[in-house]
NUFISE-260160 format. One record per atom (N, C-alpha, C, O): atom name; residue number from 1; x, y, z. Coordinates in nm, 4 decimals, always signed. Layout:
residues N
<rec atom="CA" nr="NUM" c1="X" c2="Y" c3="Z"/>
...
***
This chain:
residues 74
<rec atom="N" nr="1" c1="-2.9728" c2="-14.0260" c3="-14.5573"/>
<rec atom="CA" nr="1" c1="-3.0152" c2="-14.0956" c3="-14.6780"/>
<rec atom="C" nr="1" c1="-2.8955" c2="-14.1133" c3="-14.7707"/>
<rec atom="O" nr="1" c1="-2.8015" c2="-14.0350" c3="-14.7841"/>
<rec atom="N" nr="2" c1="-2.9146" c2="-14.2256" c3="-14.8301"/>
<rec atom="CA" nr="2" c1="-2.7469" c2="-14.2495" c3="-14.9010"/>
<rec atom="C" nr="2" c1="-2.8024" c2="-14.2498" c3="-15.0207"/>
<rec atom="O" nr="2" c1="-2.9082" c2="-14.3046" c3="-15.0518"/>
<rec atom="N" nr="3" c1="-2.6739" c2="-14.1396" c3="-15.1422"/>
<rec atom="CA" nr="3" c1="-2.7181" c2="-14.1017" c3="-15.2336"/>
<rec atom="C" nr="3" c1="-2.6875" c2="-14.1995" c3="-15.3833"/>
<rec atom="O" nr="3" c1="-2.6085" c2="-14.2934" c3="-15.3729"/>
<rec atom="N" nr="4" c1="-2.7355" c2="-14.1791" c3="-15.4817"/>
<rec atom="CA" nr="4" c1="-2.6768" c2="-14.2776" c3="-15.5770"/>
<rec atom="C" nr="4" c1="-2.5443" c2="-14.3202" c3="-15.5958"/>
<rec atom="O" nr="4" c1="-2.5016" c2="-14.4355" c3="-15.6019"/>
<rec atom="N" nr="5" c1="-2.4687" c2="-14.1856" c3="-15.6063"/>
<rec atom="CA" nr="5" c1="-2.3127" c2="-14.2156" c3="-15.5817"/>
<rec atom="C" nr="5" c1="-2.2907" c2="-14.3037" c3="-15.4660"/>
<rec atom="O" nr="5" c1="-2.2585" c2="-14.4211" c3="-15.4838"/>
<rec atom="N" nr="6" c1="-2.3088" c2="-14.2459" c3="-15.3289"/>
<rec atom="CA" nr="6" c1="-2.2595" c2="-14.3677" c3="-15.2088"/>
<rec atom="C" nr="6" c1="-2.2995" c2="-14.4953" c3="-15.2471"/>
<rec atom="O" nr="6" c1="-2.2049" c2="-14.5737" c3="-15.2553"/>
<rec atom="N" nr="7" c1="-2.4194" c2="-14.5463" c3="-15.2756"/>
<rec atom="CA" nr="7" c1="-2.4988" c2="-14.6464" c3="-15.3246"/>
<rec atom="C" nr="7" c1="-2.4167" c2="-14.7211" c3="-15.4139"/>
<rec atom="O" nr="7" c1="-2.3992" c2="-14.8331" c3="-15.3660"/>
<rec atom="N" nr="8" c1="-2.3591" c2="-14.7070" c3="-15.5229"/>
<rec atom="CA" nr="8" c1="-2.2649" c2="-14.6804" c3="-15.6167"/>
<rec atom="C" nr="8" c1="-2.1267" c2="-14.7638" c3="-15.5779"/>
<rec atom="O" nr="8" c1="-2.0776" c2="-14.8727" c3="-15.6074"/>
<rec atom="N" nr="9" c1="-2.1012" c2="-14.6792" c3="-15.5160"/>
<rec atom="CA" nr="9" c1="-1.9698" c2="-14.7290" c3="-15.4472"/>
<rec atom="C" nr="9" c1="-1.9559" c2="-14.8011" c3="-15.3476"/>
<rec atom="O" nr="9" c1="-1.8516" c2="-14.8625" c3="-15.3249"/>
<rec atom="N" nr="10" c1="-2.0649" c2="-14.8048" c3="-15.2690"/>
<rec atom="CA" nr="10" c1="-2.0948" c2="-14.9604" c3="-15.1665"/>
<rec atom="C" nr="10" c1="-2.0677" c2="-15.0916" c3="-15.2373"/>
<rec atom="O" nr="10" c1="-2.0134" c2="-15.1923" c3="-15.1918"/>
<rec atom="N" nr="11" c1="-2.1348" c2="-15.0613" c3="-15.4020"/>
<rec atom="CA" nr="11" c1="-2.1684" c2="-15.1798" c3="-15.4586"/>
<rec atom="C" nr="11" c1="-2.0584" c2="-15.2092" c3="-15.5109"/>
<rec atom="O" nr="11" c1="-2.0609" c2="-15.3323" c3="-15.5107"/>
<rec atom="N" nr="12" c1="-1.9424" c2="-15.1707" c3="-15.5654"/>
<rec atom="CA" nr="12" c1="-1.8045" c2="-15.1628" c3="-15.6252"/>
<rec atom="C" nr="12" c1="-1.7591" c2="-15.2283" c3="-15.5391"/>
<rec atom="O" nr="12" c1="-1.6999" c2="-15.3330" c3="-15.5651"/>
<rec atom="N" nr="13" c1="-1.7761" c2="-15.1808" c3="-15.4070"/>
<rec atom="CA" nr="13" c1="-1.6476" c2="-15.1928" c3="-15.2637"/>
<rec atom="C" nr="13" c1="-1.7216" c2="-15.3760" c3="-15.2894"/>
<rec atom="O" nr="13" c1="-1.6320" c2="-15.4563" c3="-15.3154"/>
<rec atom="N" nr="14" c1="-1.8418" c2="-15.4285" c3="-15.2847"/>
<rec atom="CA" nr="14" c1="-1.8936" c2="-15.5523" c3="-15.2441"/>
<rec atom="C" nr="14" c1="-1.8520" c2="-15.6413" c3="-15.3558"/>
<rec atom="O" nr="14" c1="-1.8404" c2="-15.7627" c3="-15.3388"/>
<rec atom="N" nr="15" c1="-1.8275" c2="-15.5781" c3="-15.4792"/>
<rec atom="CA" nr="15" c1="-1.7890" c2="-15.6167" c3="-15.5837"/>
<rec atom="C" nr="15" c1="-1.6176" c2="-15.7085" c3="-15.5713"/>
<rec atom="O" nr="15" c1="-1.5644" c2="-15.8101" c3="-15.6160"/>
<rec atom="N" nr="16" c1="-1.5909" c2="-15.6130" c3="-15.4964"/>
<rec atom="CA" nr="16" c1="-1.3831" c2="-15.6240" c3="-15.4946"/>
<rec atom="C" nr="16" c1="-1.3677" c2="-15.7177" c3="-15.3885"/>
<rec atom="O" nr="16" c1="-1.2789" c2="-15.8023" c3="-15.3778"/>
<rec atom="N" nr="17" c1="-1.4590" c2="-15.6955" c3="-15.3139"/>
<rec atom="CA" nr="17" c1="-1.4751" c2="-15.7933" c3="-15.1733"/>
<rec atom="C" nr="17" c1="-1.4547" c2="-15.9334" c3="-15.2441"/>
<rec atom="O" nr="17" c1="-1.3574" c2="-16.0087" c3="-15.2399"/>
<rec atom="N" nr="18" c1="-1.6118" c2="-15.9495" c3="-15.3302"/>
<rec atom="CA" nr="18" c1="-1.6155" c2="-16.0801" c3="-15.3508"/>
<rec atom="C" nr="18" c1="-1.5201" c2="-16.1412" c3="-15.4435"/>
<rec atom="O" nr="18" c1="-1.5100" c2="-16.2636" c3="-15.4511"/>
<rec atom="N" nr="19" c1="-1.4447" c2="-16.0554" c3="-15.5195"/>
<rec atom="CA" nr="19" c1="-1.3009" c2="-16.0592" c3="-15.6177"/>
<rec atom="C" nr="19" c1="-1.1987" c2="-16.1197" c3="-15.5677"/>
<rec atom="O" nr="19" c1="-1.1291" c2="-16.2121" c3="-15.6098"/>
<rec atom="N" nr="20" c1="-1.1966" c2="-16.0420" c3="-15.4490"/>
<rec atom="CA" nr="20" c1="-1.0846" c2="-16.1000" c3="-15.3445"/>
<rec atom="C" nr="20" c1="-1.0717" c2="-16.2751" c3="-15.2337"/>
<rec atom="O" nr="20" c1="-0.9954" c2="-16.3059" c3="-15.1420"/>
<rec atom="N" nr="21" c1="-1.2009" c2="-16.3614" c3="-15.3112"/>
<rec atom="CA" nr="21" c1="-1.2436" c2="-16.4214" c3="-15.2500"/>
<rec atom="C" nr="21" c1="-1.2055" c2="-16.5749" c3="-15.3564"/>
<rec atom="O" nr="21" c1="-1.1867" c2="-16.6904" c3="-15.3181"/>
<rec atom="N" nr="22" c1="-1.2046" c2="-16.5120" c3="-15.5127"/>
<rec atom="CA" nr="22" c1="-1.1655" c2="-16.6595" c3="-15.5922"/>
<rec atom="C" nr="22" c1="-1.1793" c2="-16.5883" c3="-15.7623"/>
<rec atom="O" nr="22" c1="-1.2498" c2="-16.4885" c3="-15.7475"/>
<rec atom="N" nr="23" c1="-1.1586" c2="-16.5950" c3="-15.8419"/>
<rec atom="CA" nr="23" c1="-1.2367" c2="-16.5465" c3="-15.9745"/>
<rec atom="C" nr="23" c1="-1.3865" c2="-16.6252" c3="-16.0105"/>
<rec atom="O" nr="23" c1="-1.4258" c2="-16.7415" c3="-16.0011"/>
<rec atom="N" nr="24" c1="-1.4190" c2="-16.5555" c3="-16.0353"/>
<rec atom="CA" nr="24" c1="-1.5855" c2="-16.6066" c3="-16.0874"/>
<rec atom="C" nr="24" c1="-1.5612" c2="-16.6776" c3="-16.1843"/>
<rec atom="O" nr="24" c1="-1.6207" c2="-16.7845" c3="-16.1981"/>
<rec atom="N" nr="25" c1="-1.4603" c2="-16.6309" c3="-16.2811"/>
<rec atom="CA" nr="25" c1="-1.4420" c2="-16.7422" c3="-16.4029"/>
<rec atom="C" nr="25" c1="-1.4479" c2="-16.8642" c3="-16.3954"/>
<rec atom="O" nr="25" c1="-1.5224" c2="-16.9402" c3="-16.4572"/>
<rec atom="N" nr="26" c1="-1.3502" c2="-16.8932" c3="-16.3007"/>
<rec atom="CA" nr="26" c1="-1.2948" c2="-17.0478" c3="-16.3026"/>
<rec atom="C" nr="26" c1="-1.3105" c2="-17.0740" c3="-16.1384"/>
<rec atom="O" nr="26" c1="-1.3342" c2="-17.1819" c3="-16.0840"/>
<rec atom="N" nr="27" c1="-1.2935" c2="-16.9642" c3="-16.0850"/>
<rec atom="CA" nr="27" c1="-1.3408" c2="-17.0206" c3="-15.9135"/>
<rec atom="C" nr="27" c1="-1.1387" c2="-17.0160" c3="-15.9105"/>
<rec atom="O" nr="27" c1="-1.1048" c2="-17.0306" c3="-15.7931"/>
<rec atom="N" nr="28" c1="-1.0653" c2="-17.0070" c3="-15.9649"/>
<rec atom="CA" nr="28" c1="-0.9207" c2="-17.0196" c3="-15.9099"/>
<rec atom="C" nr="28" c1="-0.8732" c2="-16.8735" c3="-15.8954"/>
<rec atom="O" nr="28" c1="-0.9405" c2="-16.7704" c3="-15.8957"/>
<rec atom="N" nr="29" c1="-0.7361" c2="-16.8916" c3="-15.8823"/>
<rec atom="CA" nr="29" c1="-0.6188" c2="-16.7871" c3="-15.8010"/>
<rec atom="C" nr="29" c1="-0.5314" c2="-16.7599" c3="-15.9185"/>
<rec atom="O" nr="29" c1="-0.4138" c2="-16.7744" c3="-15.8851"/>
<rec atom="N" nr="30" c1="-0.5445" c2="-16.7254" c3="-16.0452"/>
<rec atom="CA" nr="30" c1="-0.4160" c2="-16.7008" c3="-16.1390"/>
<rec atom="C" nr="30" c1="-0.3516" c2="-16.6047" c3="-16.0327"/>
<rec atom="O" nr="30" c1="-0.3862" c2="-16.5377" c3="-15.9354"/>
<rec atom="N" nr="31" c1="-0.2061" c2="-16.6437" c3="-16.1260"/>
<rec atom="CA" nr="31" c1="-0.0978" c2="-16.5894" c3="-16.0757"/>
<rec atom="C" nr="31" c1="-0.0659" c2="-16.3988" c3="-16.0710"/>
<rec atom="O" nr="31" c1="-0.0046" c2="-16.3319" c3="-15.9878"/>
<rec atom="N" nr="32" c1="-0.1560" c2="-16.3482" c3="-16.2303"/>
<rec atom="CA" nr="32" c1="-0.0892" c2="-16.3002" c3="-16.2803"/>
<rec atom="C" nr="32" c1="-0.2516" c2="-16.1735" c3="-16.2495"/>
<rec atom="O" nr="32" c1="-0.2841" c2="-16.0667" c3="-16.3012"/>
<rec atom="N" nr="33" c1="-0.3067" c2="-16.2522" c3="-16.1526"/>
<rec atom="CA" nr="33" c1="-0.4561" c2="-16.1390" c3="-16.1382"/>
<rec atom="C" nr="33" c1="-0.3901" c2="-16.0526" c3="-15.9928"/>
<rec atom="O" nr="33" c1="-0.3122" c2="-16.0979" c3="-15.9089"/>
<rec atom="N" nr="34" c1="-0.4373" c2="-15.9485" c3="-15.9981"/>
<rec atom="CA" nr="34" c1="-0.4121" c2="-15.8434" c3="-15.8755"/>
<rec atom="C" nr="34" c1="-0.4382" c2="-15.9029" c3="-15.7600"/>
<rec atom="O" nr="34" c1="-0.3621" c2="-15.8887" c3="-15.6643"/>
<rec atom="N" nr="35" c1="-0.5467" c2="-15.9757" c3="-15.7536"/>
<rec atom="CA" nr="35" c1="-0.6225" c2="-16.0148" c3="-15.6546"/>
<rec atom="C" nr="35" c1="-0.5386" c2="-16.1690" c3="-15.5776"/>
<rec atom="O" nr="35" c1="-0.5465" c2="-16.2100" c3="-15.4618"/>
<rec atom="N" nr="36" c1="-0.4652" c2="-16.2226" c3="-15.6905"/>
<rec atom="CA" nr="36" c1="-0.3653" c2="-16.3361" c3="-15.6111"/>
<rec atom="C" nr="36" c1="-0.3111" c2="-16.3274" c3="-15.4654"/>
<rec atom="O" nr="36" c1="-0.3314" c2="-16.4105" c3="-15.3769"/>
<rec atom="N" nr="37" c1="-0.2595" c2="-16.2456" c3="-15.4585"/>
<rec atom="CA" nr="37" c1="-0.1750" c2="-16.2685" c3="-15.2997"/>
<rec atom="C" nr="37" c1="-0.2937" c2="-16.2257" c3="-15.1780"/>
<rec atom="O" nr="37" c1="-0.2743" c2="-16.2735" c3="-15.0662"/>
<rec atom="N" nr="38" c1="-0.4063" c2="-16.1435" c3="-15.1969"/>
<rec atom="CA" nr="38" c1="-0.5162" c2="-16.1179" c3="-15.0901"/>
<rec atom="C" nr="38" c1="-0.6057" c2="-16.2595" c3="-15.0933"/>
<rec atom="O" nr="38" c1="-0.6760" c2="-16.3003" c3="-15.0010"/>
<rec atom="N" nr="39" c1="-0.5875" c2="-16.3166" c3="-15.2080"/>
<rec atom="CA" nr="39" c1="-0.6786" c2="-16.4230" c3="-15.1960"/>
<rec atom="C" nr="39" c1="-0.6356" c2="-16.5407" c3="-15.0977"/>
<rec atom="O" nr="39" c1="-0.6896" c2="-16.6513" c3="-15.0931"/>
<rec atom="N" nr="40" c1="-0.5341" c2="-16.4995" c3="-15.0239"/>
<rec atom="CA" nr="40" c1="-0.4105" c2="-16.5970" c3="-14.9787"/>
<rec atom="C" nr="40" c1="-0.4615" c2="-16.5480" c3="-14.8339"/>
<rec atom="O" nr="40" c1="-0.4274" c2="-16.6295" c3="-14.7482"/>
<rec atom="N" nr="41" c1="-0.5332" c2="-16.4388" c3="-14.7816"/>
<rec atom="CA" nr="41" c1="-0.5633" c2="-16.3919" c3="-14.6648"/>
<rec atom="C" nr="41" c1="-0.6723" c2="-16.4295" c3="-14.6087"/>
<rec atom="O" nr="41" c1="-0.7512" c2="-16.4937" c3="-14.6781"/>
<rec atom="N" nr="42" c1="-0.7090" c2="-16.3978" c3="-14.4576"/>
<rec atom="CA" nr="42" c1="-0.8033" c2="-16.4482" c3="-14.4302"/>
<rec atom="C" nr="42" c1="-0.9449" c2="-16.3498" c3="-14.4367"/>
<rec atom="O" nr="42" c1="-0.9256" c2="-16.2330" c3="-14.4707"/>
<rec atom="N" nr="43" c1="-1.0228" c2="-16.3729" c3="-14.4196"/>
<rec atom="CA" nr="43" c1="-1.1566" c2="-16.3318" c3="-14.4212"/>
<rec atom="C" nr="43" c1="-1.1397" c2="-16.1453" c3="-14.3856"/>
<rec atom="O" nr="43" c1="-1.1593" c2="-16.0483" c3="-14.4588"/>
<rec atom="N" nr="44" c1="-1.0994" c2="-16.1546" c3="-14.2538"/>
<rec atom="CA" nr="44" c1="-1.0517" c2="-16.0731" c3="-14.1693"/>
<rec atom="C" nr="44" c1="-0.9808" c2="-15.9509" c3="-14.2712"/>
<rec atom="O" nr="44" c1="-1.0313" c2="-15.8445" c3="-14.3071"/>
<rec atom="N" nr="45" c1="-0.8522" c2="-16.0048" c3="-14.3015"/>
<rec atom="CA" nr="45" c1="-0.7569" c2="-15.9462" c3="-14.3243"/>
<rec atom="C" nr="45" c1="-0.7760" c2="-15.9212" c3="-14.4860"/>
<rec atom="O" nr="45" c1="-0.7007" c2="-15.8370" c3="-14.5351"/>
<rec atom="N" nr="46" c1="-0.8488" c2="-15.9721" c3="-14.5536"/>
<rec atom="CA" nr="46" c1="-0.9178" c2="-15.9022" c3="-14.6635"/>
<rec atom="C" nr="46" c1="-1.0021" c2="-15.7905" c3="-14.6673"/>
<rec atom="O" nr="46" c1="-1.0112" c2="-15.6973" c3="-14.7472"/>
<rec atom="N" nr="47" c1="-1.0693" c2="-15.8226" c3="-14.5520"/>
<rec atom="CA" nr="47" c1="-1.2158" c2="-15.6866" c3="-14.5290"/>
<rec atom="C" nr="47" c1="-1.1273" c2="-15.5800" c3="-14.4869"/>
<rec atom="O" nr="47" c1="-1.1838" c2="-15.4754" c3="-14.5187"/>
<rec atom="N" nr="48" c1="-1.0054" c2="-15.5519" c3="-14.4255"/>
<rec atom="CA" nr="48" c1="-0.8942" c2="-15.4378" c3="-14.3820"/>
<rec atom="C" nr="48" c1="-0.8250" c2="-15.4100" c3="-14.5198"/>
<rec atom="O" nr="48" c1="-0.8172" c2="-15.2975" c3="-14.5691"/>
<rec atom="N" nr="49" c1="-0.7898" c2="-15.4916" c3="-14.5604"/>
<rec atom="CA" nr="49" c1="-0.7698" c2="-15.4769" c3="-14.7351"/>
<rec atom="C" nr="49" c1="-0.8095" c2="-15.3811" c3="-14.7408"/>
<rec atom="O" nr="49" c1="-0.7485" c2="-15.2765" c3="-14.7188"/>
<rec atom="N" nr="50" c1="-0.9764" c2="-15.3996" c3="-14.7868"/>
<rec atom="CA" nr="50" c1="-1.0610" c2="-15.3638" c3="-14.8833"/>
<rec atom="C" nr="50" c1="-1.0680" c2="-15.2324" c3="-14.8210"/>
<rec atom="O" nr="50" c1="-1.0551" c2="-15.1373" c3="-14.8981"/>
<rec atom="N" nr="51" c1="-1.0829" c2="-15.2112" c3="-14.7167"/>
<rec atom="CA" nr="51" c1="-1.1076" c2="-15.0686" c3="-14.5958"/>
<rec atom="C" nr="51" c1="-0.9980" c2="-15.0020" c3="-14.6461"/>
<rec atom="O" nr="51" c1="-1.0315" c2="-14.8863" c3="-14.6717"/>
<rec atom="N" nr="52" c1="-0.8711" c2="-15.0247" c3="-14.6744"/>
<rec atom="CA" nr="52" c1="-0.7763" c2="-14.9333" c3="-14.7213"/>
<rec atom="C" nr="52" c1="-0.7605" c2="-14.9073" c3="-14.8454"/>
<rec atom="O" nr="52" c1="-0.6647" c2="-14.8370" c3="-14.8778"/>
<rec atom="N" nr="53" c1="-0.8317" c2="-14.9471" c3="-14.9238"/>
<rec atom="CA" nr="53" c1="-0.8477" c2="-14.9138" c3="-15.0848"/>
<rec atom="C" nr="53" c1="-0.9176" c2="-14.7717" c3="-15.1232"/>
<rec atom="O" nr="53" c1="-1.0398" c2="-14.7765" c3="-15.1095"/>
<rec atom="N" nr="54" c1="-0.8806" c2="-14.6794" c3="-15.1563"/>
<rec atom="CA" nr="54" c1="-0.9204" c2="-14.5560" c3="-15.2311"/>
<rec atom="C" nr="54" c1="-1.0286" c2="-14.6097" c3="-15.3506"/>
<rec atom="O" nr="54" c1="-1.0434" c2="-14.7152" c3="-15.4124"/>
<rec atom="N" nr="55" c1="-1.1088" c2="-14.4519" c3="-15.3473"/>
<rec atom="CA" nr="55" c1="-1.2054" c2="-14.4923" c3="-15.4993"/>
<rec atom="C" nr="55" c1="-1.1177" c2="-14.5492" c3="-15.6207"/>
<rec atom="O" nr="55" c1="-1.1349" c2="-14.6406" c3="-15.7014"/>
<rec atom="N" nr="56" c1="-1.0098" c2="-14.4495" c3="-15.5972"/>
<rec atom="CA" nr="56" c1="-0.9334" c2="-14.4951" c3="-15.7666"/>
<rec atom="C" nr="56" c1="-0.8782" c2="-14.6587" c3="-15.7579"/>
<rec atom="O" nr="56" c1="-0.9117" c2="-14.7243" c3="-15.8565"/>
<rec atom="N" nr="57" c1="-0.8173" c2="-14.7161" c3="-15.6785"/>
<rec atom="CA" nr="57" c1="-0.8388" c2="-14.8225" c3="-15.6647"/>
<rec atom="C" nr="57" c1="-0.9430" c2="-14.9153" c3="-15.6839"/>
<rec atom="O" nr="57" c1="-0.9499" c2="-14.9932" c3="-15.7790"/>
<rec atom="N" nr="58" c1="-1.0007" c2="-14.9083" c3="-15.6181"/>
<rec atom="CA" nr="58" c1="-1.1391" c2="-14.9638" c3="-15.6920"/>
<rec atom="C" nr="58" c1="-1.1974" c2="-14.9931" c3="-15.8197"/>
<rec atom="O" nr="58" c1="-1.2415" c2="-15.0978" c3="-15.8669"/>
<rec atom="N" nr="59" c1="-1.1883" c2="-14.8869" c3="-15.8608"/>
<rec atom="CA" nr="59" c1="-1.2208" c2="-14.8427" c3="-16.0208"/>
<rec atom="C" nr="59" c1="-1.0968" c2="-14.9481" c3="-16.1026"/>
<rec atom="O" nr="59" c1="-1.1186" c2="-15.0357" c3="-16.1863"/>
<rec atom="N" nr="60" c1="-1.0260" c2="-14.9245" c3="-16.0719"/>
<rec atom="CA" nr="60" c1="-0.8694" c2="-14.9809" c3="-16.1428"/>
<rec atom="C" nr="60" c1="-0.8870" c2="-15.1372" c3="-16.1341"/>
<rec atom="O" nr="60" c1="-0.8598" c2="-15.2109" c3="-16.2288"/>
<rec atom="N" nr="61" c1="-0.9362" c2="-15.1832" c3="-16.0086"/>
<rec atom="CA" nr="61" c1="-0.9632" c2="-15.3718" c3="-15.9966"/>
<rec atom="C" nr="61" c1="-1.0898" c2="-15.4174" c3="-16.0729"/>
<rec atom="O" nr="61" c1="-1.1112" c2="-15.5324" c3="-16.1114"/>
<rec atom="N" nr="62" c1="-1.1899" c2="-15.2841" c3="-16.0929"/>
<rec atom="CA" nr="62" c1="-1.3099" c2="-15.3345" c3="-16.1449"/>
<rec atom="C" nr="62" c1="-1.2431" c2="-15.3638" c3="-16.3148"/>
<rec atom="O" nr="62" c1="-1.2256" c2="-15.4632" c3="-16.3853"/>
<rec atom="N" nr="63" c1="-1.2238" c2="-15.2385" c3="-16.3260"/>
<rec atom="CA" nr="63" c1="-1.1854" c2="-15.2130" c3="-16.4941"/>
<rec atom="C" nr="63" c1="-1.0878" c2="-15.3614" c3="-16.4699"/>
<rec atom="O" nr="63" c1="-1.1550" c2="-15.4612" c3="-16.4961"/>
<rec atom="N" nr="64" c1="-0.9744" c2="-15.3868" c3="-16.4349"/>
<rec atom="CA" nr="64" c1="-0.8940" c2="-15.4970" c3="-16.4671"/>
<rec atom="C" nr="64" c1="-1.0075" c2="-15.6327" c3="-16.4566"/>
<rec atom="O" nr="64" c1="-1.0468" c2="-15.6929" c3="-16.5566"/>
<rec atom="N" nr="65" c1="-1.0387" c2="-15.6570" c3="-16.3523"/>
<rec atom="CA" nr="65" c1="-1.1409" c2="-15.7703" c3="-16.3763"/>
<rec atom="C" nr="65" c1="-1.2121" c2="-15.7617" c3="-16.4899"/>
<rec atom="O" nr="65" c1="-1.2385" c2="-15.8769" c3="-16.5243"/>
<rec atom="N" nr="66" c1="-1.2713" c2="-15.6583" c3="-16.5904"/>
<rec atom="CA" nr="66" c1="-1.4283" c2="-15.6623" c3="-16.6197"/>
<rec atom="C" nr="66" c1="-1.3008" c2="-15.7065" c3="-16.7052"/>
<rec atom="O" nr="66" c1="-1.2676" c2="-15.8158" c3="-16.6592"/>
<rec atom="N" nr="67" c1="-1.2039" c2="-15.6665" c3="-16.8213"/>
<rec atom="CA" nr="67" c1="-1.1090" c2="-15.6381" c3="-16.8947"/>
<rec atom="C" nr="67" c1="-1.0882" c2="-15.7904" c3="-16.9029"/>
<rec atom="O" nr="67" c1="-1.1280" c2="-15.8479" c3="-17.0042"/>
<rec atom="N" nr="68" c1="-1.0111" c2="-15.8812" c3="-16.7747"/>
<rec atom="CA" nr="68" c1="-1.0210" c2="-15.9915" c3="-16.7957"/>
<rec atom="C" nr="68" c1="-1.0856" c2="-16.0901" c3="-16.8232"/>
<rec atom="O" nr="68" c1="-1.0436" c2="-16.1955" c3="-16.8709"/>
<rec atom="N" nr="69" c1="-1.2066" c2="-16.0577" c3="-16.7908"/>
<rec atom="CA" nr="69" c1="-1.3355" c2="-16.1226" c3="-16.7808"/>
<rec atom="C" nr="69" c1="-1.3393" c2="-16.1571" c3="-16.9516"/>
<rec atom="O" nr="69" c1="-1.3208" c2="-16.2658" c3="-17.0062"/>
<rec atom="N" nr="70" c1="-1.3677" c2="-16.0340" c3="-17.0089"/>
<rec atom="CA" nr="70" c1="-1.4104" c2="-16.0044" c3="-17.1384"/>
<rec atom="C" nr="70" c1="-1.2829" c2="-16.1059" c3="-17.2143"/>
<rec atom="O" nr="70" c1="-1.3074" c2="-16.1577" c3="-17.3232"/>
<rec atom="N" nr="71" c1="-1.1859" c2="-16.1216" c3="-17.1655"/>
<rec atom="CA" nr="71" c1="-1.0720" c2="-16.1978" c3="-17.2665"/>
<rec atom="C" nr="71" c1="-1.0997" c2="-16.3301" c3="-17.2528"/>
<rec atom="O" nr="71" c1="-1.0839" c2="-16.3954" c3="-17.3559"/>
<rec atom="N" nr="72" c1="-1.1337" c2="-16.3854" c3="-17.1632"/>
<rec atom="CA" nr="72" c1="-1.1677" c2="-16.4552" c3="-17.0837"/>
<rec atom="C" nr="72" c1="-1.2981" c2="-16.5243" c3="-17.1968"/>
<rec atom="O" nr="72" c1="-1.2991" c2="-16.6302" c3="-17.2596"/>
<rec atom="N" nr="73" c1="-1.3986" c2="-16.4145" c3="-17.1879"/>
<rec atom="CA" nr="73" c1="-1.4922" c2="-16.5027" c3="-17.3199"/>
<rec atom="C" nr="73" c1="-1.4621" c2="-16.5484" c3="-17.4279"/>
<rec atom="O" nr="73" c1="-1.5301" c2="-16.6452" c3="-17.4621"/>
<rec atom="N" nr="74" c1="-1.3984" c2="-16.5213" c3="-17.4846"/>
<rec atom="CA" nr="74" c1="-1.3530" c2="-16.4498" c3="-17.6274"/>
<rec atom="C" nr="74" c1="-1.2732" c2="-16.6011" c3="-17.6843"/>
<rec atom="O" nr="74" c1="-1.2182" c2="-16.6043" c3="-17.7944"/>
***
C-alpha cells in the first residue's frame, strides 16, 4: 500500500516530468529556466532524467517553477 508521502512524491516526480516537456506559462523553452536543455531531449531520455533526480532535486525544480510561475503573474 503506498503511503501519503510515496503518493506525494509520485506526484512531484509527474509534476517535473511534465516541466520538462514545455512551460505551462507560455508553452516555450526560456533560456534561463532549468528545464531548457532537457526540454531539447527526447521523450526517452527525459524519463532517465527524471529517474536520476534525488528528492532534493525535485523539491528545488518545483520551488523554482512555482517561484517563476508566481513572477510570471504579477
Amino acid at each position: 500500500m503506498e503511503t501519503a508521502l510515496q503518493s506525494e512524491k509520485c506526484n512531484l516526480r509527474k509534476q517535473v516530468l511534465g516541466l520538462s516537456v514545455c512551460c505551462p506559462f507560455d508553452q516555450r523553452n526560456p533560456c534561463a529556466c532549468p528545464f531548457h536543455e532537457v526540454r531539447k531531449k527526447s521523450a526517452g531520455e527525459r524519463d532517465e532524467w527524471l529517474h536520476k533526480l534525488s528528492d532534493d532535486d525535485i523539491i528545488k525544480l518545483i520551488t523554482h517553477h512555482q517561484t517563476c510561475l508566481s513572477n510570471k503573474m504579477l
